[in-house]
TIRO-371020 format. One record per residue (C-alpha): residue number from 0; x, y, z. Coordinates in nm, 2 decimals. Layout:
! TIRO-371020
PT  num      px      py      pz
PT  NUM       X       Y       Z
...
***
This chain:
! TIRO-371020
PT  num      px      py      pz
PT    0    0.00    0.00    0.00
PT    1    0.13    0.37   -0.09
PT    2    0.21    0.56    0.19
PT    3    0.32    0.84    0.01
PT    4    0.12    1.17    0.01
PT    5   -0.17    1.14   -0.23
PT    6   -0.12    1.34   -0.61
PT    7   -0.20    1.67   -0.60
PT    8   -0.48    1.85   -0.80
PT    9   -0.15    2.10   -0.96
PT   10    0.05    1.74   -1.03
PT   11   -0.30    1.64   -1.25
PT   12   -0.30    2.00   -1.42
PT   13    0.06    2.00   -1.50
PT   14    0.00    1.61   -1.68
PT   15   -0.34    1.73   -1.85
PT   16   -0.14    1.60   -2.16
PT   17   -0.16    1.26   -2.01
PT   18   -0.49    1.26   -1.90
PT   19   -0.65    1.46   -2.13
PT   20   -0.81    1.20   -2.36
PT   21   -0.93    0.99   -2.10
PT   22   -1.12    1.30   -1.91
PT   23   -1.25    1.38   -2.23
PT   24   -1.39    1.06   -2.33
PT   25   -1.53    1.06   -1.96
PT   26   -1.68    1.30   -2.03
PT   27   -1.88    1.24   -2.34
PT   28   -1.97    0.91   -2.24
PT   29   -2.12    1.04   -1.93
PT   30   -2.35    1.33   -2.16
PT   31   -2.43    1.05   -2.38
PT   32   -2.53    0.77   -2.15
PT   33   -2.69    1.02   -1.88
PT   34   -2.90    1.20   -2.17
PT   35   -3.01    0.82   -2.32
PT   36   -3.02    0.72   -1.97
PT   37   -3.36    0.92   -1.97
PT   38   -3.51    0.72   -2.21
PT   39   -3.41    0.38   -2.03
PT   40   -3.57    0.53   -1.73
PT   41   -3.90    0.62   -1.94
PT   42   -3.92    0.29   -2.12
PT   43   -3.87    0.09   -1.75
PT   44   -3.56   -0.06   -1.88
PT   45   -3.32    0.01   -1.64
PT   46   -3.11   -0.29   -1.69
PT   47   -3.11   -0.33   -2.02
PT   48   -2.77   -0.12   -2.05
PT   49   -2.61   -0.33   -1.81
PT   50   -2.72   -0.61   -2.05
PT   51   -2.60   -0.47   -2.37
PT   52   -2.28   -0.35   -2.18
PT   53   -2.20   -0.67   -2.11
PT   54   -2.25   -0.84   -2.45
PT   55   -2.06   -0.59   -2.54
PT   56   -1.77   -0.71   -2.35
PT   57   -1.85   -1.05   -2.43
PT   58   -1.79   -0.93   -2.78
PT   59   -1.45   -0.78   -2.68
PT   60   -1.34   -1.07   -2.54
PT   61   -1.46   -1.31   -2.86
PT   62   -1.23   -1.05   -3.04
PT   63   -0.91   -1.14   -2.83
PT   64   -0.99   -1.54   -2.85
PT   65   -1.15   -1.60   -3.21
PT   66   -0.79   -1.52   -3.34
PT   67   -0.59   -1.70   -3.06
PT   68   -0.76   -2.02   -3.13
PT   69   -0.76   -2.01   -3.50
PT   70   -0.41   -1.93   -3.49
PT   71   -0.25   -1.98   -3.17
PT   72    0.10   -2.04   -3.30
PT   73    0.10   -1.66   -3.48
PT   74   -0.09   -1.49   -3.23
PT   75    0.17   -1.63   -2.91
PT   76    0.44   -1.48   -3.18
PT   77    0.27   -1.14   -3.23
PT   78    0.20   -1.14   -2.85
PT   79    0.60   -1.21   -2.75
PT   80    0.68   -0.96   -2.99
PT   81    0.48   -0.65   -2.82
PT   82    0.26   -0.79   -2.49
PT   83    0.12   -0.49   -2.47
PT   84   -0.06   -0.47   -2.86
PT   85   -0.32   -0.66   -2.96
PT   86   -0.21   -0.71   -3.38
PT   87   -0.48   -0.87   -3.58
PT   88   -0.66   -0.81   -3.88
PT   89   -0.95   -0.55   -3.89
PT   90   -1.20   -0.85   -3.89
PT   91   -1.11   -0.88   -3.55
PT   92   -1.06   -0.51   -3.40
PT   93   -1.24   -0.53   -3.07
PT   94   -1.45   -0.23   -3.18
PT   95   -1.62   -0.38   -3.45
PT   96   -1.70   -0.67   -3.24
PT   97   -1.80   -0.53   -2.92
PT   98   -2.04   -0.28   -3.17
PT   99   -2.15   -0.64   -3.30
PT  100   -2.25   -0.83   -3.00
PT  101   -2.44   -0.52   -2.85
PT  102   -2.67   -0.45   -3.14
PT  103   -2.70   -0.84   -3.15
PT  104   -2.82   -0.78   -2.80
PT  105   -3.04   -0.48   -2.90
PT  106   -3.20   -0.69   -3.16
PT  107   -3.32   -0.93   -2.85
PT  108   -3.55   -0.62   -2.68
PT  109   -3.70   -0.48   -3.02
PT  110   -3.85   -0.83   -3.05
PT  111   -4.16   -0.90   -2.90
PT  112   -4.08   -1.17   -2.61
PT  113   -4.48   -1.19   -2.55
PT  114   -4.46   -1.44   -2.86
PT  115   -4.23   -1.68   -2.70
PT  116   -4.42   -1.66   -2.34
PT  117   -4.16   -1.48   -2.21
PT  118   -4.16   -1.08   -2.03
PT  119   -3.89   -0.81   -2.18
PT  120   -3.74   -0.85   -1.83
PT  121   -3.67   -1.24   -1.88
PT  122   -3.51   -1.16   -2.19
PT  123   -3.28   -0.88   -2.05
PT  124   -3.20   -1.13   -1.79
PT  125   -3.09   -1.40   -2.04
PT  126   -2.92   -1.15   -2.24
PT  127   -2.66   -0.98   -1.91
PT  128   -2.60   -1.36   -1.80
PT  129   -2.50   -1.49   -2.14
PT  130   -2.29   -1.16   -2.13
PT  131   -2.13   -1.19   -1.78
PT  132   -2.11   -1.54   -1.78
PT  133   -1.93   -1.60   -2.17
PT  134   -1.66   -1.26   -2.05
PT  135   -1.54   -1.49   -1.78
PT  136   -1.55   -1.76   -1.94
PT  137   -1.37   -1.62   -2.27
PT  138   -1.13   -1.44   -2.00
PT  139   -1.01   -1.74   -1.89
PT  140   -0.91   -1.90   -2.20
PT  141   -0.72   -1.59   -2.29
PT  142   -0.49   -1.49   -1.97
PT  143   -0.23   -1.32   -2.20
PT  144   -0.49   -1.04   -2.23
PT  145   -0.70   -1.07   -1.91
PT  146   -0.53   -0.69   -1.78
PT  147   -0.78   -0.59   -2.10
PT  148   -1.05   -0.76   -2.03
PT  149   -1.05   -0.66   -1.63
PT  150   -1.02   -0.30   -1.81
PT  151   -1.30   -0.36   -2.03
PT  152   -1.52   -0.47   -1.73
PT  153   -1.43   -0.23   -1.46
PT  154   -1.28    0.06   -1.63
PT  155   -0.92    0.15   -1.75
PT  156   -0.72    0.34   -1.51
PT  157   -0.54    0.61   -1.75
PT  158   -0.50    0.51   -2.06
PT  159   -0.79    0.55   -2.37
PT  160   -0.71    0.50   -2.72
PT  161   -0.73    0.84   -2.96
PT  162   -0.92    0.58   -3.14
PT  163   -1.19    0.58   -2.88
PT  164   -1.21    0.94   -2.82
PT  165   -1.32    0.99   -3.17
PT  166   -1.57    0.72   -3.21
PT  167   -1.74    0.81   -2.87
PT  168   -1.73    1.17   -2.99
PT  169   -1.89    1.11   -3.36
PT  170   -2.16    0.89   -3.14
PT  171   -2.21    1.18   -2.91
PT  172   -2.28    1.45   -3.22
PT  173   -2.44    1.21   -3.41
PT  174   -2.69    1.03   -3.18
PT  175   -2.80    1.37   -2.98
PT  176   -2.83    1.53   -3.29
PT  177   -3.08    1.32   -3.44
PT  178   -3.29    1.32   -3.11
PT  179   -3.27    1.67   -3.10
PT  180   -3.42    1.62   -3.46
PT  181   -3.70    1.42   -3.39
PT  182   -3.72    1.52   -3.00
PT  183   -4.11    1.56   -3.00
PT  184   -4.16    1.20   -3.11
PT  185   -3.93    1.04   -2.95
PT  186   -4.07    1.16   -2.62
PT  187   -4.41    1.12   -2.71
PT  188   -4.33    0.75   -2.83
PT  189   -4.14    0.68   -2.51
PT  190   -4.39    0.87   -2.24
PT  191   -4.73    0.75   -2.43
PT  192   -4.68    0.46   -2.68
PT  193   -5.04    0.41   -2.74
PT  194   -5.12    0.74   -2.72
PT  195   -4.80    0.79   -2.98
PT  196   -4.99    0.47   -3.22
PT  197   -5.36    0.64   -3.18
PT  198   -5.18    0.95   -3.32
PT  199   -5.00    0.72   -3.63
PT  200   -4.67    0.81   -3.51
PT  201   -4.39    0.52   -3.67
PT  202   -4.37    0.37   -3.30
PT  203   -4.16    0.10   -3.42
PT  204   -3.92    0.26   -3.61
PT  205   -3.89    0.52   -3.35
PT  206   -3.84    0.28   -3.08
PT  207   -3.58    0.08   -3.31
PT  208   -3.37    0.39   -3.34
PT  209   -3.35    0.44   -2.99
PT  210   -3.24    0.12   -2.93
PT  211   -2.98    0.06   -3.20
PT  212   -2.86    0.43   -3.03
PT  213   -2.83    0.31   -2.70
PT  214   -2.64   -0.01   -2.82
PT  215   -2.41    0.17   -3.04
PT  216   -2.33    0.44   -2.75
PT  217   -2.31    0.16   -2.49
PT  218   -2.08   -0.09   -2.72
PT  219   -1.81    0.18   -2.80
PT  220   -1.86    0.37   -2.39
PT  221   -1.78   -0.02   -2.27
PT  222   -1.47   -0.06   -2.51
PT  223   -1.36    0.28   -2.39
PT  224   -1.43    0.30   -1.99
PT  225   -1.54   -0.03   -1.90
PT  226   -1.90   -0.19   -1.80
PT  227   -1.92   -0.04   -1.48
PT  228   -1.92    0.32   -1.54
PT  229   -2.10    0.24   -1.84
PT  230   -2.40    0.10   -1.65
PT  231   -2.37    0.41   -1.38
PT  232   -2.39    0.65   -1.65
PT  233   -2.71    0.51   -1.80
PT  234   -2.88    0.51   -1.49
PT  235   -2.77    0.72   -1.20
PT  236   -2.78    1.05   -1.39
PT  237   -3.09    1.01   -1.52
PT  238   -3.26    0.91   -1.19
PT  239   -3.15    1.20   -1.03
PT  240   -3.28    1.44   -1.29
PT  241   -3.55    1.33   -1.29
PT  242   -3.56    1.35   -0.90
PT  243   -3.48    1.69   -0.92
PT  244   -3.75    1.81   -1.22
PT  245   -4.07    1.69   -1.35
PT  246   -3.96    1.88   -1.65
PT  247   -3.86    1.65   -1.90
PT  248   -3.65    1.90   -2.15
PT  249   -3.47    2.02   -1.80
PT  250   -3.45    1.65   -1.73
PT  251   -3.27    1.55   -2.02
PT  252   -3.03    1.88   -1.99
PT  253   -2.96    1.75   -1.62
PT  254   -2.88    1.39   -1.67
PT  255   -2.64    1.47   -1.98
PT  256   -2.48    1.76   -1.73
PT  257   -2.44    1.53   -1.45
PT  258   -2.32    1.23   -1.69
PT  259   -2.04    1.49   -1.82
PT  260   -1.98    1.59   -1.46
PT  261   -1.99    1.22   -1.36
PT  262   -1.69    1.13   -1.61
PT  263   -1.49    1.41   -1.58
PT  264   -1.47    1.50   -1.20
PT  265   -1.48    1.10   -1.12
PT  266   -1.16    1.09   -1.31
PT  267   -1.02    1.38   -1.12
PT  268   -1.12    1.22   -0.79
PT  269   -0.99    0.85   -0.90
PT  270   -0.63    1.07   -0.93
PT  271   -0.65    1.27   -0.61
PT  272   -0.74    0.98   -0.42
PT  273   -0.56    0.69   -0.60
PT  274   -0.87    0.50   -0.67
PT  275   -1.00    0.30   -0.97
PT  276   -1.13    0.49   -1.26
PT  277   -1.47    0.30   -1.30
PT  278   -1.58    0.26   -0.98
PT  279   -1.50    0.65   -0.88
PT  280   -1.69    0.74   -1.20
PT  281   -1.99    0.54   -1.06
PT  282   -1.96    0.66   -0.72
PT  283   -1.97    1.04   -0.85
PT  284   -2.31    1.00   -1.05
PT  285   -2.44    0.79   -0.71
PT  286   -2.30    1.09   -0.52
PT  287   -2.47    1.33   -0.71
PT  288   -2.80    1.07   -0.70
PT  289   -2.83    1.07   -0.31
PT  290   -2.78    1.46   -0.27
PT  291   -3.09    1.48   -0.53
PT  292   -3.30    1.25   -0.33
PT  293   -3.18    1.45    0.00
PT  294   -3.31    1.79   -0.12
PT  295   -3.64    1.58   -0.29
PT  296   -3.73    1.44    0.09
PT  297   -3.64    1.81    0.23
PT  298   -3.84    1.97   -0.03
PT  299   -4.13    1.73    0.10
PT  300   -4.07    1.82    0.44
PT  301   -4.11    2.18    0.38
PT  302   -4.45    2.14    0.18
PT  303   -4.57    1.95    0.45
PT  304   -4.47    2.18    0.70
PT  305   -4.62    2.50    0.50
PT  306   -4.93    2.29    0.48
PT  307   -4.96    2.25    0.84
PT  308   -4.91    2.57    0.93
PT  309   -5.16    2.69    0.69
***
């Protein structure tokens, strides 16, 4: 254990260079995930990024093993040559297959489960253990990358690709944008379905494009931070929002503020305090969560003590 004194806020400012990319990406990915994360909320399908994170790192790790076992004679050789790199051919890029197994996942919730007997929740179930279960198992077969894989599911500690950075920022632009497009809709179709199909809105294809957005920004978030701050960031903001505003345009404006806030200043605290990345991320947004469910209760308080008094 380091007994040292812990890193100063001027030793993270004068390595900005360092960190910069990471806080970035933190950052985006908690706006993102927090601004989505309203929809998850809306649509009761709180879990379902947790699911599609973790197929998503299932894909990862298919990535890192398809290769090794087709070839484990030249991918032992690659791997001697730089441990650190992971050199195979752009079939096998990790983004492409973590992008992969989470719209595969995606696909699982725009189906309707009532046809096989089953609820939406079942099928999210199914979906996070085949996930969780097939990353371990994967992981274990592959212990030359497992320091990958352990980033992948709990969060890197400094570095993130440039690579990353860009695609989480193209995803940010892009995927607000369009919602920002088509915001009336979208929130109509995701507060009042029926109400949405009574008025001959394209429910389906509305809802589809919310889901393929939530698996694309969740696949390339998970490649980039890791599950767990990926999950936080699709939940936590958004329930505190929404604890804070019945507004939903403020709502949405909170939970992509306290996402960005989430990412960034979790990163900052991780430093100052020595702590992993991920889970410092998480605690932020659940920081942030509690102290908007404190003021919620007080608020109640007071309205029930100006109603006694009147």
């Amino acid at each position: 254990m380091n007994s040292g004194p812990a890193p100063s806020l001027g030793e993270f400012i004068a390595n900005w260079s360092i960190f910069r990319d990471a806080v970035i990406t933190g950052s985006l990915a908690g706006a993102l995930l927090g601004f989505l994360g309203v929809q998850i909320i809306l649509r009761r399908m709180v879990f379902a990024s947790s699911a599609i994170a973790q197929a998503a790192a299932l894909g990862v790790a298919l990535s890192f093993w398809v290769p090794a076992a087709i070839d484990p004679i030249g991918h032992a050789a690659r791997h001697a040559a730089d441990p650190s790199a992971h050199i195979v051919p752009l079939l096998f890029e990790p983004v492409i297959w973590a992008l992969a197994a989470a719209l595969l996942a995606t696909l699982a919730f725009i189906a309707n489960p009532v046809k096989l007997h089953l609820t939406r929740e079942s099928v999210l179930g199914v979906v996070f253990l085949v996930g969780a279960s097939g990353a371990v198992i994967i992981g274990d077969r592959i212990t030359q990358e497992s320091h990958d894989l352990a980033a992948i599911l709990f969060g890197s500690a400094v570095v993130v690709e440039r690579s990353d950075l860009v695609l989480v920022s193209i995803a940010t632009v892009v995927i607000l944008g369009i919602h920002v497009l088509l915001w009336r809709p979208l929130i109509f179709v995701a507060y009042d379905p029926t109400g949405a199909q009574v008025q001959d809105l394209p429910v389906r294809k509305l809802n589809l494009f919310v889901f393929l957005a939530i698996g694309v920004a969740v696949a390339l978030c998970t490649r980039a931070l890791g599950a767990l701050p990926v999950f936080a960031f699709s939940v936590l903001p958004a329930m505190a929002a929404l604890t804070l505003t019945d507004d939903l345009a403020i709502a949405f404006a909170l939970a992509t503020g306290i996402g960005a806030l989430s990412g960034g200043a979790g990163y900052v605290v991780s430093f100052r305090g020595e702590l992993p990345v991920g889970a410092t991320q998480a605690a932020v947004a659940l920081g942030v969560l509690a102290a908007a469910l404190v003021r919620r209760v007080i608020q109640g308080l007071s309205r029930r003590r100006d109603r006694a008094a009147r």
